[in-house]
MIZA-149175 format. One record per residue: residue number from 0; residue in three letters; x, y, z of N, C-alpha, C, CB in turn. Coordinates in Angstrom, 3 decimals. Glycine has a CB too. Example, Ala and Ser with C-alpha at 12.3 -4.5 7.8 and 13.67 -1.06 7.14 Angstrom:
# residues 2
<dolo resi="0" resn="ALA" n_px="13.190" n_py="-5.690" n_pz="7.800" ca_px="12.300" ca_py="-4.500" ca_pz="7.800" c_px="13.200" c_py="-3.300" c_pz="7.800" cb_px="11.308" cb_py="-4.473" cb_pz="9.046"/>
<dolo resi="1" resn="SER" n_px="12.850" n_py="-2.250" n_pz="7.080" ca_px="13.670" ca_py="-1.060" ca_pz="7.140" c_px="12.900" c_py="0.030" c_pz="7.870" cb_px="14.084" cb_py="-0.598" cb_pz="5.725"/>
This chain:
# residues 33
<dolo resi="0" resn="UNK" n_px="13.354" n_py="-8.211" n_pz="-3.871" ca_px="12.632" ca_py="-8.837" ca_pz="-2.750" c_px="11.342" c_py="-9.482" c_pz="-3.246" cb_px="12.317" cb_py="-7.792" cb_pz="-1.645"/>
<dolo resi="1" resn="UNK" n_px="10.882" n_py="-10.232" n_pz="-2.391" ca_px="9.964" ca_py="-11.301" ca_pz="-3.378" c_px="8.380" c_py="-10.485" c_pz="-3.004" cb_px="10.062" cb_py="-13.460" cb_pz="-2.719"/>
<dolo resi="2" resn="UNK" n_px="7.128" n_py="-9.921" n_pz="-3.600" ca_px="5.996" ca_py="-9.215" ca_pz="-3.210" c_px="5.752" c_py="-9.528" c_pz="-1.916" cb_px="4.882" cb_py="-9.443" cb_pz="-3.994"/>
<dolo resi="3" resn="UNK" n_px="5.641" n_py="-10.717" n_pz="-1.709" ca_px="4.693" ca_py="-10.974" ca_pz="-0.285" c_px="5.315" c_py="-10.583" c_pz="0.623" cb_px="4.280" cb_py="-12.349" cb_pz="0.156"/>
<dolo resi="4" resn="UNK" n_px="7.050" n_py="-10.179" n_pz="0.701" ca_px="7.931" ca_py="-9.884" ca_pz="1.785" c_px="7.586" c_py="-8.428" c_pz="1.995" cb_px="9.504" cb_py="-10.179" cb_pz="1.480"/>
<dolo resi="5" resn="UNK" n_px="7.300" n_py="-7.472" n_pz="0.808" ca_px="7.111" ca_py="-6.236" ca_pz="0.599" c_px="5.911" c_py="-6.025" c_pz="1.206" cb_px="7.190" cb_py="-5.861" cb_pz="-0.689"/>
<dolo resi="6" resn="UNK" n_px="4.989" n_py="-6.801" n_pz="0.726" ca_px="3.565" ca_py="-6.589" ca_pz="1.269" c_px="3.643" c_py="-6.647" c_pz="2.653" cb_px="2.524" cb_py="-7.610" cb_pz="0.789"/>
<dolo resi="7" resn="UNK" n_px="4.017" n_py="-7.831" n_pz="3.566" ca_px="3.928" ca_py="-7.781" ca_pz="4.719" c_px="4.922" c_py="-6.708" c_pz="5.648" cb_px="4.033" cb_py="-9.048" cb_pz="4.955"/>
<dolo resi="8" resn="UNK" n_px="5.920" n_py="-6.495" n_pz="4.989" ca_px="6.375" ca_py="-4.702" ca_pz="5.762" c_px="5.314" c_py="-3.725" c_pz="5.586" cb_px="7.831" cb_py="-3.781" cb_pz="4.928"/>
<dolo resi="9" resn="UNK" n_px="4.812" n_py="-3.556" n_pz="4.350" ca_px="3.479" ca_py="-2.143" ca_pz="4.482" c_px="2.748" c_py="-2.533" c_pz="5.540" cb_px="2.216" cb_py="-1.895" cb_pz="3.079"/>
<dolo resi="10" resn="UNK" n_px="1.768" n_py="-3.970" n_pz="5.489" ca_px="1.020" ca_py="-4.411" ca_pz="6.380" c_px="1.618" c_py="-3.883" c_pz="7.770" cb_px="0.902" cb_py="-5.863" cb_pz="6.212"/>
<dolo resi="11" resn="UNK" n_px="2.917" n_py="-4.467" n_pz="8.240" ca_px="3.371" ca_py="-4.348" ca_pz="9.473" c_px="4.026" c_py="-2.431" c_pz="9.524" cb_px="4.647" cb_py="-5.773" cb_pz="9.684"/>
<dolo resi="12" resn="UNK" n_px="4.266" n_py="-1.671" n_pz="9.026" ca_px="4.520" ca_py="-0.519" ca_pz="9.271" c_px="3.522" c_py="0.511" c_pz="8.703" cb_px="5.732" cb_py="-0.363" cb_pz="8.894"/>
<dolo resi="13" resn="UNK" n_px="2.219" n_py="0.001" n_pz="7.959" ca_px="0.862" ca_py="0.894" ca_pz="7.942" c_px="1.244" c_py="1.855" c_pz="6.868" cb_px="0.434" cb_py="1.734" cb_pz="9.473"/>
<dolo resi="14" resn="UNK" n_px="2.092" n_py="1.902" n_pz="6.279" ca_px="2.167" ca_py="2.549" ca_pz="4.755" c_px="1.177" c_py="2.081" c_pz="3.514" cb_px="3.630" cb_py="2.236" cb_pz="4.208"/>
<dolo resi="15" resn="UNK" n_px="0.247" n_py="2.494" n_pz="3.749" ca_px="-0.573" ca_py="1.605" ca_pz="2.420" c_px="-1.328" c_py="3.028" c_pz="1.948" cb_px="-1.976" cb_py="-0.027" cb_pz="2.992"/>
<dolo resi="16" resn="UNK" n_px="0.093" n_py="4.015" n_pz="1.162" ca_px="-0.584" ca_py="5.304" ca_pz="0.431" c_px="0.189" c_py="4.767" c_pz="-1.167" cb_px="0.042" cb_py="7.286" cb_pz="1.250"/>
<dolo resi="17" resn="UNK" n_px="-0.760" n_py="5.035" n_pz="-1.915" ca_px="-0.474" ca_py="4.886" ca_pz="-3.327" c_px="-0.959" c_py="6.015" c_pz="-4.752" cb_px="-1.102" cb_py="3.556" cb_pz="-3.503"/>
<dolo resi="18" resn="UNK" n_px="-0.053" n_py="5.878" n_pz="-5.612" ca_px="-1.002" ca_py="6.682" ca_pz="-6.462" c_px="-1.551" c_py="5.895" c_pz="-7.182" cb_px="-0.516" cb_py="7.692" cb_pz="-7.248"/>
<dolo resi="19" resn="UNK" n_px="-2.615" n_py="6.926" n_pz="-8.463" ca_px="-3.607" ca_py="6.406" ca_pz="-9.129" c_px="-3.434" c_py="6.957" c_pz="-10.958" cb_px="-5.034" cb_py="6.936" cb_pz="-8.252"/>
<dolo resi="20" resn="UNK" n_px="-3.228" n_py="6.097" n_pz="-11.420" ca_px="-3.042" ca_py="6.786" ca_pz="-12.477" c_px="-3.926" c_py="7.509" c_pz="-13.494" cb_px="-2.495" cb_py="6.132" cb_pz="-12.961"/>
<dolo resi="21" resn="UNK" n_px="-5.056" n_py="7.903" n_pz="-12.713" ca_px="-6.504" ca_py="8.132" ca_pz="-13.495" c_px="-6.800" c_py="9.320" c_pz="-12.435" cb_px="-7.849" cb_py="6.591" cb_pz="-13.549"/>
<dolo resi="22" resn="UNK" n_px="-6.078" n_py="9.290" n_pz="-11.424" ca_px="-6.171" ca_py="10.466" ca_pz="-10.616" c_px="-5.093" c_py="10.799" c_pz="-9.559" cb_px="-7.372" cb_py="10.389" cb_pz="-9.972"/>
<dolo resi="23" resn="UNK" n_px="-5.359" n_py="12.707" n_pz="-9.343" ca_px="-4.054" ca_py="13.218" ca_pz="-8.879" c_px="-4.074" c_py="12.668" c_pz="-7.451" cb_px="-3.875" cb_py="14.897" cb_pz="-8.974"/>
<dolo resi="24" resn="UNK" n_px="-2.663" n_py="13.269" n_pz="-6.574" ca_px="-2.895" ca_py="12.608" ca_pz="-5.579" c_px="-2.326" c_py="11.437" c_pz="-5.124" cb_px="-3.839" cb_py="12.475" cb_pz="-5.636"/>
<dolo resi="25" resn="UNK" n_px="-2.326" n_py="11.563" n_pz="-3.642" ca_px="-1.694" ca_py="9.375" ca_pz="-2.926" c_px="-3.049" c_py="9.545" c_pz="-2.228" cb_px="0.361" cb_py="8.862" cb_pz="-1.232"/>
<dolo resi="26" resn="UNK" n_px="-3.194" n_py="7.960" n_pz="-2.105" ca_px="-4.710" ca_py="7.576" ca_pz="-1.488" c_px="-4.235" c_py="6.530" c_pz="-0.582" cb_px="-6.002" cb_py="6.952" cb_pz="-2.658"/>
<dolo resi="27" resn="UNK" n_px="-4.674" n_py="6.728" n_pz="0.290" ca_px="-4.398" ca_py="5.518" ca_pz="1.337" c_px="-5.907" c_py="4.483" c_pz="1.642" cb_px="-3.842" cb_py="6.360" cb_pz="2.998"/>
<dolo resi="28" resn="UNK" n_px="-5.657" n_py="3.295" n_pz="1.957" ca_px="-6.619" ca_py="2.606" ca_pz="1.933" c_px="-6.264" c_py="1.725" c_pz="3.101" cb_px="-6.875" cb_py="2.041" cb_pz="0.652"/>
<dolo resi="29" resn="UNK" n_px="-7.218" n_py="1.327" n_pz="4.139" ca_px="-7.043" ca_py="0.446" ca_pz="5.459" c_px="-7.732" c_py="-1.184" c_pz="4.271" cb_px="-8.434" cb_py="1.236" cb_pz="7.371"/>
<dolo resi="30" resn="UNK" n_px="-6.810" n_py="-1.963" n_pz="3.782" ca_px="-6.955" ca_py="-3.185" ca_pz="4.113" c_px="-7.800" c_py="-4.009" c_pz="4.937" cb_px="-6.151" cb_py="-3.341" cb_pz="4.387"/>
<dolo resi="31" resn="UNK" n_px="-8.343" n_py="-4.997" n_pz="4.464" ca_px="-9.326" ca_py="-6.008" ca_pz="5.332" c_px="-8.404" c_py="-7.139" c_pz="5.505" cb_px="-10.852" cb_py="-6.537" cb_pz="4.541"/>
<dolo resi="32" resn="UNK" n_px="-8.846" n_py="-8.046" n_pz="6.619" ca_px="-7.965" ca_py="-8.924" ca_pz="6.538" c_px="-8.796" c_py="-10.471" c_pz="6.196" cb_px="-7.116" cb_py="-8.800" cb_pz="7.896"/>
């Protein structure tokens, strides 16, 4: 699937938890628009 299609499902279903590879843990972050 092409990023921006991916991106705009997180955007539209509010999944924006990720990990970090410098630390343990998923982090979620609210986006600006």
């Amino acid at each position: 699937l092409p990023a921006n299609l991916i991106q705009a499902q997180r955007d539209f279903f509010g999944a924006h938890t990720y990990q970090r590879a410098d630390r343990e843990g998923a982090f979620h972050t609210e986006w600006t628009r």
